[in-house]
C-alpha positions in Angstrom: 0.0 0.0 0.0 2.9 2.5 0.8 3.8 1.3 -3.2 1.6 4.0 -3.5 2.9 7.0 -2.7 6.6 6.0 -2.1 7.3 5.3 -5.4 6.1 8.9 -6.9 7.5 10.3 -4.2 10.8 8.5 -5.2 10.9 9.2 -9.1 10.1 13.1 -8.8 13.1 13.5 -6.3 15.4 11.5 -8.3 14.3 13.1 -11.3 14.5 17.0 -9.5 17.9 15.8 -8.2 19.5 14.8 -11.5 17.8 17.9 -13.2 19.2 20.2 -10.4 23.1 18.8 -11.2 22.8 19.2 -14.7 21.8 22.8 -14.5 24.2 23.8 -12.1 26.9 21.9 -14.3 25.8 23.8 -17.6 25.3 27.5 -16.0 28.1 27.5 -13.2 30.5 25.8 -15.9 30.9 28.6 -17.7 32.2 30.7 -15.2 34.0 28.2 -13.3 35.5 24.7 -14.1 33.3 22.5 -14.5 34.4 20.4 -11.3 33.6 23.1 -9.0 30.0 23.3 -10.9 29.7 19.6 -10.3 30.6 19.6 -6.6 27.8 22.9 -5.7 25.7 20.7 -8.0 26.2 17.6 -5.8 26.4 20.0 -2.6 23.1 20.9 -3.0 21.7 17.0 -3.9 23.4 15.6 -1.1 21.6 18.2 1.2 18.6 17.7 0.3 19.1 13.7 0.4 20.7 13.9 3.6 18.4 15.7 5.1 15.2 13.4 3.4 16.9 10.3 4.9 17.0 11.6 8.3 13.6 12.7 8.0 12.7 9.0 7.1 14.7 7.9 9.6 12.4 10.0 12.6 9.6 8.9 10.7 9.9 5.0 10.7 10.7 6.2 15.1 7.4 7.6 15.7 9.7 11.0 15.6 9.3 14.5 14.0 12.1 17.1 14.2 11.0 20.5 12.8 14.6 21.7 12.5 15.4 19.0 9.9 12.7 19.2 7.8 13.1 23.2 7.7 16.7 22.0 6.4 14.8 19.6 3.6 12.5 22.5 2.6 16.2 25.0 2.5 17.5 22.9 0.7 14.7 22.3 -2.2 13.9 26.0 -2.8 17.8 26.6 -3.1 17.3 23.6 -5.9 14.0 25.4 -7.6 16.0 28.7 -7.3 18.7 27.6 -9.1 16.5 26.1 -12.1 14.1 29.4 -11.6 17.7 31.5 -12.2 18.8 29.2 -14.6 15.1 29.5 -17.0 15.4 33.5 -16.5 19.1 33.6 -17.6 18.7 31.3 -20.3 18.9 32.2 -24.4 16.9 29.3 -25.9 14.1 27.2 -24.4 13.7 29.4 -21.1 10.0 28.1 -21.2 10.8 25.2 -21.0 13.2 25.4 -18.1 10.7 27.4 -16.4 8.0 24.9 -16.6 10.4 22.5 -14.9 11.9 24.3 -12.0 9.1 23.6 -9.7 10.0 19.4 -9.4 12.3 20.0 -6.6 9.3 21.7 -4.6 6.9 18.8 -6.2 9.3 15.6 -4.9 9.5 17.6 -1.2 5.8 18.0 -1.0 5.2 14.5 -2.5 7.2 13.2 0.5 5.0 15.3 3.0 2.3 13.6 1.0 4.0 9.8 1.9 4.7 10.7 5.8 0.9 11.8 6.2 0.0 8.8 4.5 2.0 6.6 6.8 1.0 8.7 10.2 -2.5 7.8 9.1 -2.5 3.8 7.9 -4.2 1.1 9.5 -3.9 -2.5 10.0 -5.8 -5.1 7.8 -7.7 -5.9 10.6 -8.6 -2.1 11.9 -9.6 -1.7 8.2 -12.3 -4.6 8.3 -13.3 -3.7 11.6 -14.3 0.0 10.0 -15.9 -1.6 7.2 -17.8 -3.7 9.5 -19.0 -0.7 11.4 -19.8 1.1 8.6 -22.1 -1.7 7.0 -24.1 -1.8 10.6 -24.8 1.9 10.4 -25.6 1.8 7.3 -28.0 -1.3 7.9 -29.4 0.5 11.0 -30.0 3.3 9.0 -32.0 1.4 6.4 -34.2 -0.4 8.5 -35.2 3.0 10.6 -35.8 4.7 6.8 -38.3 1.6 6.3 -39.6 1.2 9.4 -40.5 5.4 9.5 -42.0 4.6 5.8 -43.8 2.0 7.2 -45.2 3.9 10.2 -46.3 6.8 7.5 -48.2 4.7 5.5 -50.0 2.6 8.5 -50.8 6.2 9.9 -51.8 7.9 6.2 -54.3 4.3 5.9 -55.8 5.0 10.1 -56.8 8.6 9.5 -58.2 7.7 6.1 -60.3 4.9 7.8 -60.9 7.4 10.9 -62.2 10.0 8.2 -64.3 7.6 6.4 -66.0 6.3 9.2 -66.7 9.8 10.7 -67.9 10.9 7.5 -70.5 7.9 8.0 -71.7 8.8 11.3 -72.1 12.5 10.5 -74.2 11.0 7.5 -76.0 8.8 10.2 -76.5 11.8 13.0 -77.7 14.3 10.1 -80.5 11.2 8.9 -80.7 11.0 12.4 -81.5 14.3 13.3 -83.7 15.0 10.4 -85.7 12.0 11.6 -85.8 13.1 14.8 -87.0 16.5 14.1 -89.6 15.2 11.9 -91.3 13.3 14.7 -90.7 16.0 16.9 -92.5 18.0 14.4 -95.6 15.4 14.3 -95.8 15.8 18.3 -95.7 19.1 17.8 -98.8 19.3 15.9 -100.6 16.2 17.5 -99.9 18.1 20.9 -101.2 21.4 19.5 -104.0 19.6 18.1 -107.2 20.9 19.7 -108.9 17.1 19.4 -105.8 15.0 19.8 -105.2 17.5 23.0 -108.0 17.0 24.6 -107.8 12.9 24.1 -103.9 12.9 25.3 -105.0 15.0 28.7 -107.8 12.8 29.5 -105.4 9.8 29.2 -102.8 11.5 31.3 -105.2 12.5 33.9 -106.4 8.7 34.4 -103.4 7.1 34.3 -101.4 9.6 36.2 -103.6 11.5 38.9 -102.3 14.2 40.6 -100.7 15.4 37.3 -101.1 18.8 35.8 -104.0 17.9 32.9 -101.4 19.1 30.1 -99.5 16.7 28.0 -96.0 17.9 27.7 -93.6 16.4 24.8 -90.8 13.8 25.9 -87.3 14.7 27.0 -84.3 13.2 24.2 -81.3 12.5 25.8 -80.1 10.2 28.2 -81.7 9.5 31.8 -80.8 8.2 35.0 -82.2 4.4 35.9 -84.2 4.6 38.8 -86.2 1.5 40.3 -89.0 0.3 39.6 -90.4 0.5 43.1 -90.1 2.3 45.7 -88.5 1.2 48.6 -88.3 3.9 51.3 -91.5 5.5 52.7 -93.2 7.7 50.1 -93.1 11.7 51.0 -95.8 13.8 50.7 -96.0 16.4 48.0 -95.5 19.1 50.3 -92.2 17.3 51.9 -90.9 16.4 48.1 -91.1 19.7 47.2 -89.4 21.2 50.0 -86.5 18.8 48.9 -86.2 19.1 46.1 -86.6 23.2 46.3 -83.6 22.6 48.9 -81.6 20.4 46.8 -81.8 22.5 43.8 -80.8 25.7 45.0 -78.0 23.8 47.0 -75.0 25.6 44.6 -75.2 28.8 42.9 -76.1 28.7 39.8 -79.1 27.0 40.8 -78.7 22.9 39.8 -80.2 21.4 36.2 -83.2 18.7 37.1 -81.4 16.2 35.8 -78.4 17.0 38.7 -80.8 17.8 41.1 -82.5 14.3 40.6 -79.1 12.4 40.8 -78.5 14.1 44.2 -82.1 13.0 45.5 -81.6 9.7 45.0 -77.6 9.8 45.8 -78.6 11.2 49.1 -80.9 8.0 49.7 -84.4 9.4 49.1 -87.1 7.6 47.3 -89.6 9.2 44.8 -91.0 7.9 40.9 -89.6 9.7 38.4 -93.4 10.8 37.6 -93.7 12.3 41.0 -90.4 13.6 41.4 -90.8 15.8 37.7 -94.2 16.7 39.1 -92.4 18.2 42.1 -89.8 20.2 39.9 -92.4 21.5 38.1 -94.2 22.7 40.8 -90.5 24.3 42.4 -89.7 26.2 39.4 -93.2 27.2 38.6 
């Protein structure tokens, strides 16, 4: 794996190395002998190999000396300057030596490139381990997507069956209430009825004495079960109304019948609904 970025890193240096020599052969060697240009030439190679093989060195120790690879770095843009120097000065093909000067910085920077890579690699088996990890979250990640889709569409089907269904009991309570109002309408005019009146009190008035001899309409809604018989002593008017008189205007705002009859019986008292209605009439009359 370190094939990678070694041997790049390896080529460009040799490469900026042998191209740093030449230059400093061919420039210096016309103003001194050629020896002396070979020697600065190799000077400045060996200082900048020198200083890259101590680096490694630190390196493959777990070490890191600034002060040497400040040295590396002098020592490559003395190289580049030399080839930057050489490309200005130069009669023929100064492009060209321009567009080469900056290897020496490339092969340093390619070598910063290979000691990151080796700070940062892993083992075979750290690598798998990731991996591993990775797959799980990813997994785990997948199944909550589903599961949230999932739990969308059982909620999106709910509220459509909710809706429908209340849809069909609005359509039932509107028959309902149309029905209701109808026969409520029928009473109406049956109660209102001068003959059919008359008739309804006389049958009250038989069945029911005691009663006032007018037929009132039905209460809708729901009512509270009472017994069929009584089982304590029966009051007298008089006494049932004083209870109930009492009971009613127990809280303030004064109590509903239907509350006021829960407390009569809650409190242990014993009246027929008949009689007890009768009573509350009479109270709030």
């Amino acid at each position: 794996m370190n094939a990678k970025t070694v041997l790049p890193a390896v080529a460009m240096t040799a490469v900026s190395m042998v191209l740093t020599l030449a230059v400093v052969v061919m420039w210096l060697g016309t103003a001194v002998p050629w020896p002396v240009a070979l020697i600065v030439g190799l000077g400045i190679d060996g200082g900048w190999l020198a200083t890259l093989a101590y680096e490694r060195r630190l390196a493959g120790q777990g070490d890191h000396s600034p002060v040497v690879t400040g040295v590396g770095w002098f020592f490559g843009l003395v190289a580049t300057g030399v080839l930057v120097a050489h490309a200005l000065t130069a009669e023929t093909s100064a492009g060209a030596w321009l567009a080469v000067a900056w290897l020496p910085i490339a092969a340093k920077a390619l070598w910063l490139v290979h000691g990151l890579w080796e700070r940062t690699a892993l083992t075979p088996l750290a690598l798998d381990a990731i991996r591993g990890i990775q797959q799980e979250a990813r997994d785990e990640a997948a199944v909550a997507r589903a599961r949230l889709r999932a739990d969308a569409a059982t909620e999106e089907t709910r509220l459509t069956a909710v809706t429908e269904a209340g849809a069909r009991v609005a359509h039932v309570q509107a028959k309902t209430a149309e029905t209701l109002a109808g026969a409520w309408s029928t009473l109406e005019a049956a109660r209102d009825g001068k003959d059919t009146g008359r008739a309804l009190t006389s049958v009250t008035t038989r069945v029911t004495p005691g009663v006032t001899p007018c037929w009132e309409l039905p209460v809708w809604g729901p009512t509270e079960p009472v017994p069929a018989l009584e089982t304590g002593p029966q009051l007298a008017n008089e006494a049932l109304d004083a209870l109930v008189d009492e009971i009613r205007h127990s809280e303030t705002p004064a109590l509903s019948y239907r509350e006021m009859a829960t407390r009569f019986r809650a409190a242990g008292h014993a009246a027929s609904e008949v009689r007890l209605r009768a009573a509350w009439k009479r109270v709030v009359a």
